[in-house]
Structure formats: C-alpha cells, structure tokens
PASEBA-1860 file (N, C-alpha, C; in nm, 3 decimals):
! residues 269
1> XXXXXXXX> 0.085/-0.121/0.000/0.000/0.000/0.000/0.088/0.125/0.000 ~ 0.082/0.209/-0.067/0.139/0.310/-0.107/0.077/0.480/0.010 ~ 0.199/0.518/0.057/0.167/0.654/0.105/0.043/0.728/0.074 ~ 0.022/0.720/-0.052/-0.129/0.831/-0.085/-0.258/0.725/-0.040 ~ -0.286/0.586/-0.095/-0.374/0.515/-0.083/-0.348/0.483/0.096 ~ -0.268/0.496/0.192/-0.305/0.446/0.318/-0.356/0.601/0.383 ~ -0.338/0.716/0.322/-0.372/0.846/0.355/-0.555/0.784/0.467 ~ -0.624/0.725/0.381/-0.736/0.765/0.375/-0.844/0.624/0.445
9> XXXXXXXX> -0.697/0.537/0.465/-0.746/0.400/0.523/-0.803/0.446/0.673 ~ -0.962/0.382/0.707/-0.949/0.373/0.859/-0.918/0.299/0.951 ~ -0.798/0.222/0.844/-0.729/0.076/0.973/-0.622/0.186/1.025 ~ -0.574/0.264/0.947/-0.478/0.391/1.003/-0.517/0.410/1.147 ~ -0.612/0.472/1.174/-0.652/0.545/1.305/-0.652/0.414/1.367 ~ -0.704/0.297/1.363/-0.704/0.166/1.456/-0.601/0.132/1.473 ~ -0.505/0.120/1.397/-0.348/0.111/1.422/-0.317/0.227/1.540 ~ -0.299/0.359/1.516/-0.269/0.412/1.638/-0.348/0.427/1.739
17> XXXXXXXX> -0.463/0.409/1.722/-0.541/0.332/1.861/-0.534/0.263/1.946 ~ -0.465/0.199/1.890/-0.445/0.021/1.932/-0.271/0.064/1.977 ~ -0.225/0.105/1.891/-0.051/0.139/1.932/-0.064/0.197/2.064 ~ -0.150/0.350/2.061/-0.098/0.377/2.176/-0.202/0.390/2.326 ~ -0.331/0.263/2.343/-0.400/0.241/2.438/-0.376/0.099/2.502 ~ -0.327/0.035/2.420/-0.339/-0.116/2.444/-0.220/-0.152/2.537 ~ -0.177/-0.172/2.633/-0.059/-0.181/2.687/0.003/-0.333/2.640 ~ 0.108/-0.315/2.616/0.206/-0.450/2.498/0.348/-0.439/2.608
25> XXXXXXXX> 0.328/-0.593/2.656/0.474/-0.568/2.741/0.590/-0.574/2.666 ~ 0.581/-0.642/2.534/0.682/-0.619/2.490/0.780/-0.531/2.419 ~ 0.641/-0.451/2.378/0.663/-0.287/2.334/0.732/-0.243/2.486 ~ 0.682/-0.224/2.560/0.756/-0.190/2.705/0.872/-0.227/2.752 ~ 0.914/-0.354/2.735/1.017/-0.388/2.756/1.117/-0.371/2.629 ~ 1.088/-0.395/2.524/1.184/-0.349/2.479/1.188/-0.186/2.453 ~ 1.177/-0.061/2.497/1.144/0.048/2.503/1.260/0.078/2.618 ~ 1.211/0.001/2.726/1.310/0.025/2.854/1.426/-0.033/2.851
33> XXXXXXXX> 1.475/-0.132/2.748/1.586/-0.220/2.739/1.692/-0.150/2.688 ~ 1.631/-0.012/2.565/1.712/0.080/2.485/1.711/0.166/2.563 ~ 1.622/0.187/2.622/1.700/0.313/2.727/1.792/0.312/2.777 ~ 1.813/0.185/2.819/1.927/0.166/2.957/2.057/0.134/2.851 ~ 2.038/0.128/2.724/2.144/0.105/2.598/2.229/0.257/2.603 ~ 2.336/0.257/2.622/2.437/0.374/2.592/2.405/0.408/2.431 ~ 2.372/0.513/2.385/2.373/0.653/2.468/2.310/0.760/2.347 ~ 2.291/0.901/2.390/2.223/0.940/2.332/2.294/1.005/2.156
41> XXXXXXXX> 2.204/1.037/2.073/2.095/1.110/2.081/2.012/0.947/2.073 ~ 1.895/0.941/2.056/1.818/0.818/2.034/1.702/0.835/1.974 ~ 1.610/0.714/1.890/1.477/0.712/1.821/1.420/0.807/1.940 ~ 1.290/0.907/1.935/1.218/0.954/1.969/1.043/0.853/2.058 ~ 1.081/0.762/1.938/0.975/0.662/1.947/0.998/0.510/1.995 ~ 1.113/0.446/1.997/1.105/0.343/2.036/1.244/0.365/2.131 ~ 1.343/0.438/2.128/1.452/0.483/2.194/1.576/0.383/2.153 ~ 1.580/0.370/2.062/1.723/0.291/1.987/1.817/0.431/2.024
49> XXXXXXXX> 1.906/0.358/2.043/2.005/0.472/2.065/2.099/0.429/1.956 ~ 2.146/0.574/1.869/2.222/0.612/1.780/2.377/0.598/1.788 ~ 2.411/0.639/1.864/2.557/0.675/1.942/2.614/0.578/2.013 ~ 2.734/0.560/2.074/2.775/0.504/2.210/2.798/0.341/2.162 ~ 2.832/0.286/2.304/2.804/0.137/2.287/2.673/0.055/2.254 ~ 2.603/0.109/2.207/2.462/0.055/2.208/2.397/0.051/2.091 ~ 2.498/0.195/1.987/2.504/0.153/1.830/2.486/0.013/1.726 ~ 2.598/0.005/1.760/2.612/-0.140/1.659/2.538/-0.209/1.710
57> XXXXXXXX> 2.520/-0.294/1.795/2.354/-0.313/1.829/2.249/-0.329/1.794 ~ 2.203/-0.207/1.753/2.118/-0.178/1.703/2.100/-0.176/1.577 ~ 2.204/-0.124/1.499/2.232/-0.134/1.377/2.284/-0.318/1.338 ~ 2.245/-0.394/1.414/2.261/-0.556/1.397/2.166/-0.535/1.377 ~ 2.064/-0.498/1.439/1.843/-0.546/1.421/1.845/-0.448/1.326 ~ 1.889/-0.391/1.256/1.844/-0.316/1.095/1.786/-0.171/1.226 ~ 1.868/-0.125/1.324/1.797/0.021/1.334/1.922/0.093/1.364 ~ 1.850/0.220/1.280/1.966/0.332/1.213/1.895/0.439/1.214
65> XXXXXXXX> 1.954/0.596/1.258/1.862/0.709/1.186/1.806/0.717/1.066 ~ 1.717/0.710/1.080/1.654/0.748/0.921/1.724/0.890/0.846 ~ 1.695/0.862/0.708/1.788/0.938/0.630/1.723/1.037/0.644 ~ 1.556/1.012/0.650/1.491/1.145/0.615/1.468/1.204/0.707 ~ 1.499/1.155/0.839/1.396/1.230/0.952/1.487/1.179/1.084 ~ 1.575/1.230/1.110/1.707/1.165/1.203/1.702/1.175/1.317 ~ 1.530/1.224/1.404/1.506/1.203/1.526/1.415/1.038/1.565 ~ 1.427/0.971/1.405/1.364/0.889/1.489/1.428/0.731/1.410
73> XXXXXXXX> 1.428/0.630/1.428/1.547/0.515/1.354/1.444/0.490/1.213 ~ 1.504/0.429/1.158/1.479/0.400/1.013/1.312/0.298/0.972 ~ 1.303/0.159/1.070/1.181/0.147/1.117/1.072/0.205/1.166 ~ 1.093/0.277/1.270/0.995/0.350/1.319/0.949/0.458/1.192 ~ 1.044/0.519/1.155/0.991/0.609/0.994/0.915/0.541/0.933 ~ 0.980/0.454/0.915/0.887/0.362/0.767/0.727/0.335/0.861 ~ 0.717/0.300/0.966/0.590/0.321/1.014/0.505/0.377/1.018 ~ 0.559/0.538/1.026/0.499/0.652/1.022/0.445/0.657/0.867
81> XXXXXXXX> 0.538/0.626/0.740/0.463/0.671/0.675/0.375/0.583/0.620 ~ 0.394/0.427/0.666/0.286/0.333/0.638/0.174/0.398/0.694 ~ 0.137/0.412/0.794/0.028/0.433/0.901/-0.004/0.570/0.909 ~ 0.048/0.626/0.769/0.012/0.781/0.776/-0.132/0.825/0.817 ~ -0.108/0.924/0.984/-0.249/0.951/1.017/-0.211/0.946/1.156 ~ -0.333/0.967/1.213/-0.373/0.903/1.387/-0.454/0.895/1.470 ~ -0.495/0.902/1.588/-0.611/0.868/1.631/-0.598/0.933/1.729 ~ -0.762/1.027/1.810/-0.805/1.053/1.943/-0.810/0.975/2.020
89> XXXXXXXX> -0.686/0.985/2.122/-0.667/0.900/2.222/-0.675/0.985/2.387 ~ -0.684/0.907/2.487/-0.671/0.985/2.622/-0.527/0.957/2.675 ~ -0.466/1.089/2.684/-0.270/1.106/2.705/-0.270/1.188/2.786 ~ -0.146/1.231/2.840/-0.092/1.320/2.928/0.015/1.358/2.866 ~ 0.003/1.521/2.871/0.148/1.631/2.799/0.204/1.655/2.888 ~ 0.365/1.685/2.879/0.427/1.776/2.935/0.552/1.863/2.840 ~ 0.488/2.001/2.903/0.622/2.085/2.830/0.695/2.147/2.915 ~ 0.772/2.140/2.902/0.894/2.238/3.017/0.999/2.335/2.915
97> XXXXXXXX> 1.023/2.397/2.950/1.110/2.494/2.910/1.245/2.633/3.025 ~ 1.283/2.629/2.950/1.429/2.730/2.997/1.346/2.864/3.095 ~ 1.366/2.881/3.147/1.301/3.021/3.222/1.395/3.153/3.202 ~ 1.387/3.277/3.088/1.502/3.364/3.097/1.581/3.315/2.995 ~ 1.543/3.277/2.856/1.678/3.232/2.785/1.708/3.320/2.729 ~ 1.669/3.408/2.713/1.701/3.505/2.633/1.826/3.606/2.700 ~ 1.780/3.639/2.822/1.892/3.713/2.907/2.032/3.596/2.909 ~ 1.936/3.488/3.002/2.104/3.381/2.960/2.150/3.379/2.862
105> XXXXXXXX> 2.122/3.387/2.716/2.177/3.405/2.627/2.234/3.515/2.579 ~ 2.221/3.647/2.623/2.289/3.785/2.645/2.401/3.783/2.710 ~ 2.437/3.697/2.799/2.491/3.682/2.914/2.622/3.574/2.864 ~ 2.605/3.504/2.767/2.705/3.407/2.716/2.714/3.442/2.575 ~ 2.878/3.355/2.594/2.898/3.339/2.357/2.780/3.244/2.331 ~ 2.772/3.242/2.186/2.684/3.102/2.108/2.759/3.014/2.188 ~ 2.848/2.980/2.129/2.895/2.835/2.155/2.839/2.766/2.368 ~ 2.879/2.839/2.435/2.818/2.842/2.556/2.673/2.804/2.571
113> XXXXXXXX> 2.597/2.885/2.504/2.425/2.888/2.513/2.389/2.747/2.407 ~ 2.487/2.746/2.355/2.440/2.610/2.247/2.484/2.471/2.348 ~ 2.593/2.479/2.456/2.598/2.366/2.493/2.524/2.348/2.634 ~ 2.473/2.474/2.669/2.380/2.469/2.816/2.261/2.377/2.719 ~ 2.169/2.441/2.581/2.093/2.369/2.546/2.078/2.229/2.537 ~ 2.219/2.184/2.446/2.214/2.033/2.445/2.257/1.977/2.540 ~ 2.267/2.015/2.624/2.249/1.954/2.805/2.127/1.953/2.867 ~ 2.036/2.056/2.815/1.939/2.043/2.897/1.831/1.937/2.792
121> XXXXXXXX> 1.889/1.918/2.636/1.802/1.843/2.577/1.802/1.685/2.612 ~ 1.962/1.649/2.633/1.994/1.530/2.732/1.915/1.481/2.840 ~ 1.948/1.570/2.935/1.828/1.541/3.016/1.719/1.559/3.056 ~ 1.637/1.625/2.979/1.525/1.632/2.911/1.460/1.483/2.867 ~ 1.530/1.438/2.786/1.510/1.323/2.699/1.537/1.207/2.825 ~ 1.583/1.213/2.867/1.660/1.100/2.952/1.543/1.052/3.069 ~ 1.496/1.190/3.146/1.375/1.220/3.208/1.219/1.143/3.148 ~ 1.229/1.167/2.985/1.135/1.142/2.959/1.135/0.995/2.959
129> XXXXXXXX> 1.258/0.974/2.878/1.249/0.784/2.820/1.250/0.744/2.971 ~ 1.313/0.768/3.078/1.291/0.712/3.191/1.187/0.684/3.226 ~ 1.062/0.717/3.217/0.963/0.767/3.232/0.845/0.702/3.179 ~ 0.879/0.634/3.034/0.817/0.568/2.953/0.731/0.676/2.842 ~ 0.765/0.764/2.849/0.723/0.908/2.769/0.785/0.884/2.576 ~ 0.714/0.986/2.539/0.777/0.998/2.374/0.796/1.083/2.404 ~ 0.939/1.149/2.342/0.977/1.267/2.314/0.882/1.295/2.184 ~ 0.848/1.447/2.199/0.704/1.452/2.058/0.872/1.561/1.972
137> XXXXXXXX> 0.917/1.635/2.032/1.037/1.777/1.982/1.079/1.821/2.096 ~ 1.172/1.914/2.074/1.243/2.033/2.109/1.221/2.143/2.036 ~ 1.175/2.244/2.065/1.153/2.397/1.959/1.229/2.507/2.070 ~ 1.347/2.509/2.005/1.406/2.590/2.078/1.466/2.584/2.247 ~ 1.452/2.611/2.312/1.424/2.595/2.477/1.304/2.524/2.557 ~ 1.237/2.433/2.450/1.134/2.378/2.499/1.128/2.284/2.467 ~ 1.095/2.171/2.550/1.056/1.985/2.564/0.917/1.997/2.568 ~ 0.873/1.913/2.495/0.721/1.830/2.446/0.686/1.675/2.428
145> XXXXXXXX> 0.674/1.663/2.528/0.658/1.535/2.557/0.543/1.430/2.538 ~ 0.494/1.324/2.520/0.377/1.252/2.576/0.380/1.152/2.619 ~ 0.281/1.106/2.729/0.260/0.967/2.778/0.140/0.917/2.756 ~ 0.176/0.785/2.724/0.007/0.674/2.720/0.015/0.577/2.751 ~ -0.134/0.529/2.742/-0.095/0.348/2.818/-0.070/0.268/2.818 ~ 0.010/0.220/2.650/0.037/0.177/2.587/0.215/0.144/2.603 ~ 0.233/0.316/2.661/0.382/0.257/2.689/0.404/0.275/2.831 ~ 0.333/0.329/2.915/0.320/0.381/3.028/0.278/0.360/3.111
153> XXXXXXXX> 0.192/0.271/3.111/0.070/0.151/3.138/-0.066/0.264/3.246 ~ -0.150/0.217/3.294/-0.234/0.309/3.346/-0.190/0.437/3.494 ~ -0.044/0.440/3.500/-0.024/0.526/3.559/0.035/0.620/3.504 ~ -0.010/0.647/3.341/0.062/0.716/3.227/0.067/0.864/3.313 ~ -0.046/0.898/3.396/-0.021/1.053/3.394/0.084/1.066/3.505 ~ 0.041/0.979/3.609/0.175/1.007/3.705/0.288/0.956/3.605 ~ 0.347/0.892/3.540/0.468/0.944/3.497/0.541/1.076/3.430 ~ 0.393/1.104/3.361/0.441/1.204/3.340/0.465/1.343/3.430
161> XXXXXXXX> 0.426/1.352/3.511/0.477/1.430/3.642/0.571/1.396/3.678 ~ 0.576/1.234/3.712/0.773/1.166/3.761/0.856/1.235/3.685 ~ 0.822/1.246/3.521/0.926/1.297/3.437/0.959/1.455/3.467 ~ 0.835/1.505/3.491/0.846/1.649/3.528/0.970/1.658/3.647 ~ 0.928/1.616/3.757/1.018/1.615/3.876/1.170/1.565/3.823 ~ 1.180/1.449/3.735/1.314/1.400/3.709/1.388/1.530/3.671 ~ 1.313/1.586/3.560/1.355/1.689/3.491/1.419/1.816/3.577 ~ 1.378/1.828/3.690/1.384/1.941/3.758/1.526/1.938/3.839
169> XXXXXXXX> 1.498/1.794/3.858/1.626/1.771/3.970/1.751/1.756/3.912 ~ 1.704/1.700/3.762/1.856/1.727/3.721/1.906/1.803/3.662 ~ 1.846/1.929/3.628/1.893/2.081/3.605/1.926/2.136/3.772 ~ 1.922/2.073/3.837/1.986/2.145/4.000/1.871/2.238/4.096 ~ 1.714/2.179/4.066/1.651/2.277/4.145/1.623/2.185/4.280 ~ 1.577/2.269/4.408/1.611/2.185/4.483/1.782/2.167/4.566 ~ 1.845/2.220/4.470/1.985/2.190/4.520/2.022/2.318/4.571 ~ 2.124/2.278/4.682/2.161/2.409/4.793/2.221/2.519/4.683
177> XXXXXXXX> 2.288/2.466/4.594/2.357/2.547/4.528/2.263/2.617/4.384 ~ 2.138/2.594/4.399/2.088/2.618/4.279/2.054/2.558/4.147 ~ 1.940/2.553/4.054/1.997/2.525/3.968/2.099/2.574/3.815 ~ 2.135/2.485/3.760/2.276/2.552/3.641/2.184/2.589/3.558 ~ 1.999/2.560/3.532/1.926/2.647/3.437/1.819/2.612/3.546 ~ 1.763/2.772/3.481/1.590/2.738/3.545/1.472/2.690/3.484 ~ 1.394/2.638/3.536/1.281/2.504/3.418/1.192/2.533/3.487 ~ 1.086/2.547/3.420/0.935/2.566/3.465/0.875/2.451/3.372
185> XXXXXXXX> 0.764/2.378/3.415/0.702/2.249/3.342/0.571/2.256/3.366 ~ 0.471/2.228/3.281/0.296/2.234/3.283/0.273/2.043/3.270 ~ 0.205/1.980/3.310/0.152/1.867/3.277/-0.026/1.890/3.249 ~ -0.061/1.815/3.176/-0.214/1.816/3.157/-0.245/1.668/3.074 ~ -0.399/1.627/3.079/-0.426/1.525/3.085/-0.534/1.542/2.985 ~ -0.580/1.452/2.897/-0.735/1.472/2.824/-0.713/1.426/2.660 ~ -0.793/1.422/2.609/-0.825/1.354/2.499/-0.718/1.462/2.408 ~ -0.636/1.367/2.330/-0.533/1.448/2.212/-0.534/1.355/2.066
193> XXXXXXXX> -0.511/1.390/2.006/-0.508/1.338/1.848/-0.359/1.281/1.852 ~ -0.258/1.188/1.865/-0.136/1.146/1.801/-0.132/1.087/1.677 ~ -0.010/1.142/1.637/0.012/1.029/1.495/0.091/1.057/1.425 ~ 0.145/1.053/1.290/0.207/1.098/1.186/0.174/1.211/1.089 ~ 0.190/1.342/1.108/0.147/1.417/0.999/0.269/1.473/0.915 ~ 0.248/1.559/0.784/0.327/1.616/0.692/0.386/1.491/0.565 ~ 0.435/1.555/0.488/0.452/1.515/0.321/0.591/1.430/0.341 ~ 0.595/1.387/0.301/0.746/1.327/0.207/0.873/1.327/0.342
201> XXXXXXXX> 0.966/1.377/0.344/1.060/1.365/0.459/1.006/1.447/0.529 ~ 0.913/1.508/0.527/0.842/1.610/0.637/0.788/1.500/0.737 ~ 0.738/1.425/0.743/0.622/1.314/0.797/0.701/1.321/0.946 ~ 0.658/1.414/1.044/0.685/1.374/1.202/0.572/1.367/1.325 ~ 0.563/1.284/1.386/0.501/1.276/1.495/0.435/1.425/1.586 ~ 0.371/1.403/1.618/0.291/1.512/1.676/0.176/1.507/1.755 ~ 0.066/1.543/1.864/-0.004/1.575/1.878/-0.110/1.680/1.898 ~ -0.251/1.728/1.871/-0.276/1.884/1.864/-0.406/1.837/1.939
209> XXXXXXXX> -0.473/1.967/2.033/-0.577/1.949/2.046/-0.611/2.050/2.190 ~ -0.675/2.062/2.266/-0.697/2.147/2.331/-0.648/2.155/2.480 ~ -0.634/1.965/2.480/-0.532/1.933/2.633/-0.400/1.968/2.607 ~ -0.364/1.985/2.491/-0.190/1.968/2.480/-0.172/2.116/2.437 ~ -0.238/2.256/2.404/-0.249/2.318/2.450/-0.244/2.428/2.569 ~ -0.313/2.335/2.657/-0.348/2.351/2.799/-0.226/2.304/2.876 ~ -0.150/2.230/2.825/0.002/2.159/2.880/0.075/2.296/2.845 ~ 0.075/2.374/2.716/0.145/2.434/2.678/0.170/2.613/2.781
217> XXXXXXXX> 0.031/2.611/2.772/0.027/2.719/2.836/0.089/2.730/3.033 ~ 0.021/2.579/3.080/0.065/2.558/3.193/0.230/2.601/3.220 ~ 0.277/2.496/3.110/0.414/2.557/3.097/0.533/2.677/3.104 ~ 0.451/2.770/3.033/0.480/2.947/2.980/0.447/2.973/3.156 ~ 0.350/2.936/3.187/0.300/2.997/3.307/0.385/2.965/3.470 ~ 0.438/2.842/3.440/0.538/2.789/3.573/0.621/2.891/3.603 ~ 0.720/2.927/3.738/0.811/2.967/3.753/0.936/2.887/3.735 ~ 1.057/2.932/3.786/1.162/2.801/3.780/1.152/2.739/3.924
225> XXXXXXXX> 1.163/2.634/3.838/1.136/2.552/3.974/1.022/2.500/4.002 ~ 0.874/2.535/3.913/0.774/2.476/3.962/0.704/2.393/3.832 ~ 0.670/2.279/3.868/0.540/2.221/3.794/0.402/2.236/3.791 ~ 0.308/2.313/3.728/0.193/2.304/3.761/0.106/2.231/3.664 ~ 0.023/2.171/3.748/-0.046/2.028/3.675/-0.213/2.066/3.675 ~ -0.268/2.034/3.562/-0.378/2.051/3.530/-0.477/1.980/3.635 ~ -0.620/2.046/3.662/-0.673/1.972/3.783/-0.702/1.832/3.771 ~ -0.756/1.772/3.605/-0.778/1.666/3.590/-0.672/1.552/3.599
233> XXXXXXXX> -0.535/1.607/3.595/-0.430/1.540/3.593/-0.387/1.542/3.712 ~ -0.406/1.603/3.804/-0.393/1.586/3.931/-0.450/1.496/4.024 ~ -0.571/1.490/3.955/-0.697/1.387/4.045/-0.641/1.198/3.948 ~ -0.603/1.242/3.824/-0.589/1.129/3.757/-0.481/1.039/3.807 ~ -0.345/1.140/3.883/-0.229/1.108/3.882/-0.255/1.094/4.046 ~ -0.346/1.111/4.111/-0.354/1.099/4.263/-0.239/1.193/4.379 ~ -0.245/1.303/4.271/-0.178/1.351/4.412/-0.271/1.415/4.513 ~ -0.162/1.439/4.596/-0.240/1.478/4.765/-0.316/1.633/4.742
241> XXXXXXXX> -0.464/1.597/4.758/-0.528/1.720/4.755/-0.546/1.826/4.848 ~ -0.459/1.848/4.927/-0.379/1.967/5.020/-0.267/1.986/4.937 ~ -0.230/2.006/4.847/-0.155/2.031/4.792/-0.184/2.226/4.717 ~ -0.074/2.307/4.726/-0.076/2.422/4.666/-0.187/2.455/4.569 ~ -0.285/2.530/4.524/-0.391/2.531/4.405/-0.420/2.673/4.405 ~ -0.396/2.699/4.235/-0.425/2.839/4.169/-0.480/2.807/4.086 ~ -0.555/2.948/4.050/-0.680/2.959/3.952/-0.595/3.073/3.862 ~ -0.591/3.076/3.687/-0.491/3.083/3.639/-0.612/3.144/3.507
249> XXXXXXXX> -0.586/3.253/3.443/-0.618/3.285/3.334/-0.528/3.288/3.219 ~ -0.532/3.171/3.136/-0.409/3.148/3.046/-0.513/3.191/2.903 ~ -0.376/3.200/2.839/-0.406/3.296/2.702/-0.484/3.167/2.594 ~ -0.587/3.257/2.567/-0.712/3.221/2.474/-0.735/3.100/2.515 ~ -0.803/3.120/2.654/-0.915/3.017/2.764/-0.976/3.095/2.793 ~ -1.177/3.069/2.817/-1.236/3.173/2.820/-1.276/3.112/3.002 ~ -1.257/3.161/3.040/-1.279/3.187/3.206/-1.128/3.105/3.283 ~ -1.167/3.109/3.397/-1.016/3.023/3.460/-0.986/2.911/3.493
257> XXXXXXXX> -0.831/2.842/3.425/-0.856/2.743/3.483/-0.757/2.672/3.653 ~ -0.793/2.579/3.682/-0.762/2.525/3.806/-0.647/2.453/3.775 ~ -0.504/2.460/3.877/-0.433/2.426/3.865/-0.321/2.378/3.996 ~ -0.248/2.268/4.002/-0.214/2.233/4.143/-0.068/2.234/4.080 ~ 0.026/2.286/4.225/0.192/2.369/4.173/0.250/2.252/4.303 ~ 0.336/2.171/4.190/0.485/2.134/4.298/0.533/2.161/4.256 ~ 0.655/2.160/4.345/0.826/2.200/4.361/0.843/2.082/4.455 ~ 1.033/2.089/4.407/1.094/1.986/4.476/1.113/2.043/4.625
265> XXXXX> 1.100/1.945/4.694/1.161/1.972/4.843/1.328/2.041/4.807 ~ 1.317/2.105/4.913/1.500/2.180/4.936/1.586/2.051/4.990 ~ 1.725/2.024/4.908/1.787/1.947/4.929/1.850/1.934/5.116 ~ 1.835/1.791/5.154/1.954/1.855/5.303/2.071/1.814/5.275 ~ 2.132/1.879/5.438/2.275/1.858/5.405/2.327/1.766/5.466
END
C-alpha cells in the first residue's frame, strides 16, 4: 500500500489506537531495554540509541537514523509513513522549558548557550524515556513530551509528572547550590489526536488538540522551579489534595482554569 492510498485508510486510526492504548509488554520492555542502551541522541519513538556502545547493536536489528527524519530510527519512519495519520486518544502532555533564555543568552557566547541547550536536551530526553514518555520535539528551549498506556501503562499521567520532577532535579533545582538552568514544566491530561502528519521527509510525529495546549500554556506559566499540573491530571495522577492550588487565566481560555503547583523539596545537608 502506497503513502497516498493508506492516507485515507481507517485501519490507520485503529493502528494508532491500538498502538498507543493497548498496553504491549513487549513494546515496554523493549522500550526500557534501549534506554538503559548507551547513549544518546536516540529514536524519539522506540529509543534505539544512535551513538555510544549501544550503536552497533542496534544497527545488527536493521535500526539506524533514518535518512529522512534523524530524530527517529529507520523502522519507526517507515511506520509513520505506512500508518500515515492518527487517532483521538486519552494522554498526558508535558512541556517544560528554559526560564530567561534570552537574558542567559545575552549573558554568554553562542557556543556556551548552544551547549547549556544540548544539556538540557539530554536530560530532558533522559527524564522522559525514563519515564516511559515519547519525546514529541524540542523547539528551541522547549521539551514536548507525551505519555500513554500503551507505553506507560495506566499510571501514564503520574509518569508524566515523575518525568516532570526528574527533569527538575537534574537541572539542579532543589539543590543548595541552585539550579545551572531554570525550568518551569505544565503537565495536563485529556483527549489528544497522536500520529504521523506532513509530506514526504516532512512526515513527524505530533499531537494537537486542546489538552496539549493547555500543557502548553501551563508551561509558559510555571516559575523556575515549579510544575503546575492541570486539575484533571492531578486527580488522575492521585496527588495529595492539600496540595498548593491556583486559579490561572491562560491565554485564549475563556474563564479560569484550576491548577495544582509542585516543587521539589530543598535538598539537606
């Protein structure tokens, strides 16, 4: 079946239906097996790692960056554009981003601000695959993440908060000394569209919709140092309802919404 004729198939959407609700241990396990494989950068989607000792490897089972699209291995591409499309599923976002990059970047040469980034994209990524998360991009100073149950199993949204917190601690917040960047992170929970969109080597993963959105804005809205989690994702992910809660007017939402803020405990000594 050819790219244009699977455009329009509705086994498409059942395929990512089924990909990313159905929990598959072996999708899971092998997911977590490449993680723990040296080293980065790695698939986005199944986490083959590119680099390191864990290369050749991989490149034994036929996985390699794809030529066209080098965030994600050569299989997983060809998937995408078999299965061109995707399906409304129930996920959990998270975006986090740099707090102040712009001044930090006033403040340093390129070369400096380019390697604080790919440090923080490291562990960023590292946070996530830990996590059982897809990396969705990076745009600039910002991580976009998703979790489902498929790879995440039904405590998809608390991981994705675990990932939030991973994320935090290992940019240094929490730590006596500070952290080496500041990260603010939104999580949110609710029905999102995933799948494969765009043409020809364009074809990348994505999700759009009004929860992932609502992740986005949470995000913009954190300080450094804090996570704030959507209310439904809060109740989903079971945290403790004495917990911190603001009511938040984020840009193009028409009234306010509810939102619960951690931070890491202060490190002791």
């Amino acid at each position: 079946m050819s790219d244009e004729q699977g455009r329009g198939d509705t086994r498409n959407e059942e395929y990512w239906r089924e990909y990313l609700t159905r929990p598959d241990s072996m999708l899971r396990f092998g997911r977590r097996l490449f993680t723990h494989l040296p080293s980065e950068p790695r698939c986005r989607l199944c986490t083959a790692p590119f680099a390191g000792a864990g290369a050749p490897f991989m490149r034994a089972i036929g996985k390699r960056p794809s030529q066209r699209n080098p965030n994600v291995c050569n299989s997983c591409e060809t998937s995408m554009v078999r299965h061109h499309g995707g399906a409304e599923v129930e996920g959990a976002m998270l975006f986090a981003d740099i707090r102040g990059s712009t001044a930090l970047a006033e403040r340093m040469s390129t070369s400096e601000f380019h390697g604080v980034l790919d440090r923080f994209y490291r562990v960023a990524s590292r946070a996530v695959f830990e996590n059982d998360g897809i990396v969705d991009k990076f745009v600039g100073d910002e991580l976009v993440a998703h979790f489902f149950q498929s790879f995440a199993g039904s405590r998809y949204v608390a991981q994705a908060i675990e990932a939030a917190r991973a994320l935090l601690e290992a940019t240094g917040h929490g730590q006596p000394g500070g952290p080496w960047v500041p990260v603010g992170a939104g999580v949110n929970s609710g029905l999102a569209w995933f799948g494969a969109m765009g043409e020809g080597a364009r074809v990348e993963l994505t999700a759009v919709g009004d929860a992932v959105n609502v992740a986005a804005r949470l995000a913009a809205a954190a300080g450094p140092g804090e996570i704030l989690v959507g209310a439904k994702a809060a109740v989903d992910a079971g945290l403790d309802p004495g917990l911190e809660r603001r009511k938040l007017d984020l840009k193009g939402k028409t009234g306010t919404t509810d939102v619960v803020v951690l931070r890491l405990a202060p490190a002791t000594a």
